[in-house]
DRENZARO-797671 format. One record per residue (C-alpha): x, y, z; residue number from 1. Coordinates in nm, 3 decimals. Example, Ala and Ser with C-alpha at 12.3 -4.5 7.8 and 13.67 -1.06 7.14 Angstrom:
// residues 2
1.230 | -0.450 | 0.780 | 1
1.367 | -0.106 | 0.714 | 2
END
This chain:
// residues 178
1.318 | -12.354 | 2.315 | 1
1.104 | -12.055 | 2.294 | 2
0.732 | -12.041 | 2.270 | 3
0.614 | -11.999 | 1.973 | 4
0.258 | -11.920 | 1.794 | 5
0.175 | -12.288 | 1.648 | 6
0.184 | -12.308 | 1.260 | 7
-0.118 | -12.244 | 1.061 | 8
-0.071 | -12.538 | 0.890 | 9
-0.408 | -12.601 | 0.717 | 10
-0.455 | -13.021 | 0.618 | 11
-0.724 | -12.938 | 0.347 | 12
-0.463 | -12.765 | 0.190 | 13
-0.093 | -12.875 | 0.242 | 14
0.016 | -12.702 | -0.066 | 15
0.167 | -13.004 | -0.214 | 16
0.035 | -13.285 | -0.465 | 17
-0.131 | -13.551 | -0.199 | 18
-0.138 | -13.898 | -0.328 | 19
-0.514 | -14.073 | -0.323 | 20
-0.524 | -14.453 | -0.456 | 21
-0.159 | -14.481 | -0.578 | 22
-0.164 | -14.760 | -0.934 | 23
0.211 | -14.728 | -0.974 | 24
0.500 | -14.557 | -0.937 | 25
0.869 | -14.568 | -1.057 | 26
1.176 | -14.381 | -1.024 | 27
1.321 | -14.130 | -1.307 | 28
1.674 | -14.182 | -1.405 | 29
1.673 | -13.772 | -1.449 | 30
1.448 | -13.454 | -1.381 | 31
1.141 | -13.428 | -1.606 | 32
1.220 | -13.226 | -1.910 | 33
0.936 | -13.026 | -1.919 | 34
1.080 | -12.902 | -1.548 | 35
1.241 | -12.610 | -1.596 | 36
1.570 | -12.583 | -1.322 | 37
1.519 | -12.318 | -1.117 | 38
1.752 | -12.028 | -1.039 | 39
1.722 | -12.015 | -0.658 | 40
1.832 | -11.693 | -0.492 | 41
1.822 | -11.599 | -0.118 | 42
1.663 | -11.809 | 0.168 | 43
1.568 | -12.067 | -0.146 | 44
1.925 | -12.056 | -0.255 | 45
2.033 | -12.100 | 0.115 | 46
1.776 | -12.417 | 0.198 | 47
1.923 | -12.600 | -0.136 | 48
2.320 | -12.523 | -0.037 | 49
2.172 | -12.655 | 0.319 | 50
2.043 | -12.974 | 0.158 | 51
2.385 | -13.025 | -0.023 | 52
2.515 | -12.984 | 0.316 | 53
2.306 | -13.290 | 0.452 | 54
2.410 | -13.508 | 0.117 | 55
2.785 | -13.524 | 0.206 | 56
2.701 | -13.557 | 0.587 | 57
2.498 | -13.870 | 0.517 | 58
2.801 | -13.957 | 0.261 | 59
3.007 | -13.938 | 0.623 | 60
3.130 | -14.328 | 0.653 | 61
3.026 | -14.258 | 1.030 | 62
2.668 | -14.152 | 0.906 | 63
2.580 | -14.415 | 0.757 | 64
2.778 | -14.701 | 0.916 | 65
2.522 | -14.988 | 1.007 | 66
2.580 | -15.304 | 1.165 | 67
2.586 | -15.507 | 0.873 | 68
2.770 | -15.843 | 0.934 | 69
2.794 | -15.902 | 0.535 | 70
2.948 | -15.568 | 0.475 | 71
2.618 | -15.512 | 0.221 | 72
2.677 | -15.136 | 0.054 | 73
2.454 | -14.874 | 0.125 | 74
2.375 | -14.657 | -0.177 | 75
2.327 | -14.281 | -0.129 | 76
2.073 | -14.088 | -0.418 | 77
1.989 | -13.717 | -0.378 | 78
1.734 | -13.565 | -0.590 | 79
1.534 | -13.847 | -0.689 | 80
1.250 | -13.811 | -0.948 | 81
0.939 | -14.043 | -0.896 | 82
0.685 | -14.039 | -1.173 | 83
0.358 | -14.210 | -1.041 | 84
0.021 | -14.242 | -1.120 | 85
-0.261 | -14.188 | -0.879 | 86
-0.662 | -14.121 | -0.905 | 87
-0.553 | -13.780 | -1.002 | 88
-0.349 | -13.866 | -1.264 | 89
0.015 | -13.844 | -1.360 | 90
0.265 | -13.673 | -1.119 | 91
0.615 | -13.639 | -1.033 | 92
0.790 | -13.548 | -0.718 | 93
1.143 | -13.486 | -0.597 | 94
1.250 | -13.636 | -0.258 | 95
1.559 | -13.452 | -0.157 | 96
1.750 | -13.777 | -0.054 | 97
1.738 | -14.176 | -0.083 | 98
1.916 | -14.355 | 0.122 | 99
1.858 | -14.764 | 0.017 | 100
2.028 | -15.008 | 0.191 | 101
1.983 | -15.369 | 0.188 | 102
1.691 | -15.465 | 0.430 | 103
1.510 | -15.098 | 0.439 | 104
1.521 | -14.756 | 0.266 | 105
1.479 | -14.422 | 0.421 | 106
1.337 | -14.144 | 0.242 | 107
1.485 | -13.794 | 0.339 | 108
1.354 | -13.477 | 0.345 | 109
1.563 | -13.174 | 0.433 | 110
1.413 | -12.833 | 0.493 | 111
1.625 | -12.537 | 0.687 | 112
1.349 | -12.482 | 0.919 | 113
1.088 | -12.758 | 1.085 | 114
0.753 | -12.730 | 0.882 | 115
0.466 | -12.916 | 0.921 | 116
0.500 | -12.935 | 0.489 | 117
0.751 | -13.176 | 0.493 | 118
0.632 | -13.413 | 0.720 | 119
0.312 | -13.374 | 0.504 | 120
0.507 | -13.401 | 0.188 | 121
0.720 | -13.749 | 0.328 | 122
0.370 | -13.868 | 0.464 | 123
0.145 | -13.851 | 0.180 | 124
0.376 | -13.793 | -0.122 | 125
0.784 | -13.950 | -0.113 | 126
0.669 | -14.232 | 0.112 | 127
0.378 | -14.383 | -0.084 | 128
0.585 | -14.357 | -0.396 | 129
0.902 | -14.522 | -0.235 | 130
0.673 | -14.779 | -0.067 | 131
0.532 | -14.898 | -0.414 | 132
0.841 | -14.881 | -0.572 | 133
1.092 | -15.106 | -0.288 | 134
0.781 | -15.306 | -0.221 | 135
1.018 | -15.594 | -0.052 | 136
1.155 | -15.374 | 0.195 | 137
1.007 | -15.119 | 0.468 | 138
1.059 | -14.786 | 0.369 | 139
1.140 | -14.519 | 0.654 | 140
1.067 | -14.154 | 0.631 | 141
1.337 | -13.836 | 0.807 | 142
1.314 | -13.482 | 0.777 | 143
1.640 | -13.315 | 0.867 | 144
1.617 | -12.956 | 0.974 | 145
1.848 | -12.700 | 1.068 | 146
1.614 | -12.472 | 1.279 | 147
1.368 | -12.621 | 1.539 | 148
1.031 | -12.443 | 1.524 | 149
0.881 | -12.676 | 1.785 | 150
0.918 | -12.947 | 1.958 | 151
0.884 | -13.247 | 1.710 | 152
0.694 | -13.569 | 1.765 | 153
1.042 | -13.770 | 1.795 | 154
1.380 | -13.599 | 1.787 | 155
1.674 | -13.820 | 1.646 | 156
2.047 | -13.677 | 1.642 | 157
2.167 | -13.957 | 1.394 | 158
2.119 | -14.162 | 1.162 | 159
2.149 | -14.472 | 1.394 | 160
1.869 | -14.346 | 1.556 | 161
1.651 | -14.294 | 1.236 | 162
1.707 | -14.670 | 1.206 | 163
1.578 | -14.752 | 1.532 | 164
1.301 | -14.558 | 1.541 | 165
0.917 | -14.597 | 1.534 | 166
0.837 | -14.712 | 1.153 | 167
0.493 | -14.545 | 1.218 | 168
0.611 | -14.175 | 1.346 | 169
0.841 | -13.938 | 1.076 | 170
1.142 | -13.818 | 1.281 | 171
1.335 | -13.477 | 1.269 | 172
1.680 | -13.510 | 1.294 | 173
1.761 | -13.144 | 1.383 | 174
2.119 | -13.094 | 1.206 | 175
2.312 | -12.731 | 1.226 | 176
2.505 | -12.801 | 0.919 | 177
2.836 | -12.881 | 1.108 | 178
END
């Protein structure tokens, strides 16, 4: 990997909602209607065809296969809308993917190139709202990337290994989309 100038990542200011004494949450059965859908062009347009991309892998029978001596299903959602209510008031957020199955969830965040953002975004926004809503089970958090900026805090190349990783550390799964 090459060396690279470290981020100027900035944790005053992630540039995302950050949630402080979470009351509830819940999940949306669709997008907010006062959220307009966006017309995404270019490297935007590229990240959400990317993200697609990740959907079907995890969709992959060989993705997701667990050891599961009941056969229990595994239920894929992708785009999930969390409404939740926090000592800043109402908010929503989008986590890109949902993957529940029956003794954990795992949150997933895809981005086409390793920022600190979404391992801000899992840490202090789609995790505490997944948490409080699948409060029986432990709830895991993943980015998938495509591109590698640096050298992440744990590196995973499936889902397997998501499972089996450190509850208390956010993986990157670095995925090229093929």
């Amino acid at each position: 990997m090459v060396a690279l100038l470290p981020w100027k990542h900035d944790p005053l200011n992630p540039g995302h909602r950050v949630i402080s004494a979470l009351t509830s949450a819940s999940i949306l059965t669709s997008r907010p209607s006062n959220i307009p859908i966006p017309r995404t062009r270019g490297v935007k347009a590229e990240g959400r065809r990317y993200e697609r991309l990740v959907g079907k892998k995890l969709l992959e029978p060989n993705s997701l296969r667990l050891q599961m001596k009941t056969g229990a299903q595994i239920e894929l959602r992708s785009s999930v809308w969390f409404e939740f209510l926090d000592a800043n008031g109402r908010g929503v957020c989008e986590a890109d993917h949902l993957i529940i199955c029956p003794d954990r969830v795992v949150v997933v965040e895809v981005k086409l190139t390793q920022t600190p953002r979404g391992i801000s975004q899992l840490k202090h926004l789609y995790l505490p709202c997944a948490r409080h809503v699948f409060k029986e089970v432990p709830v895991l958090g993943v980015m998938v990337c495509k591109t590698l900026y640096e050298q992440p805090e744990a590196l995973v190349g499936s889902f397997s290994e998501v499972l089996k990783s450190d509850p208390n550390v956010i993986p990157t799964w670095h995925w090229l989309g093929r």
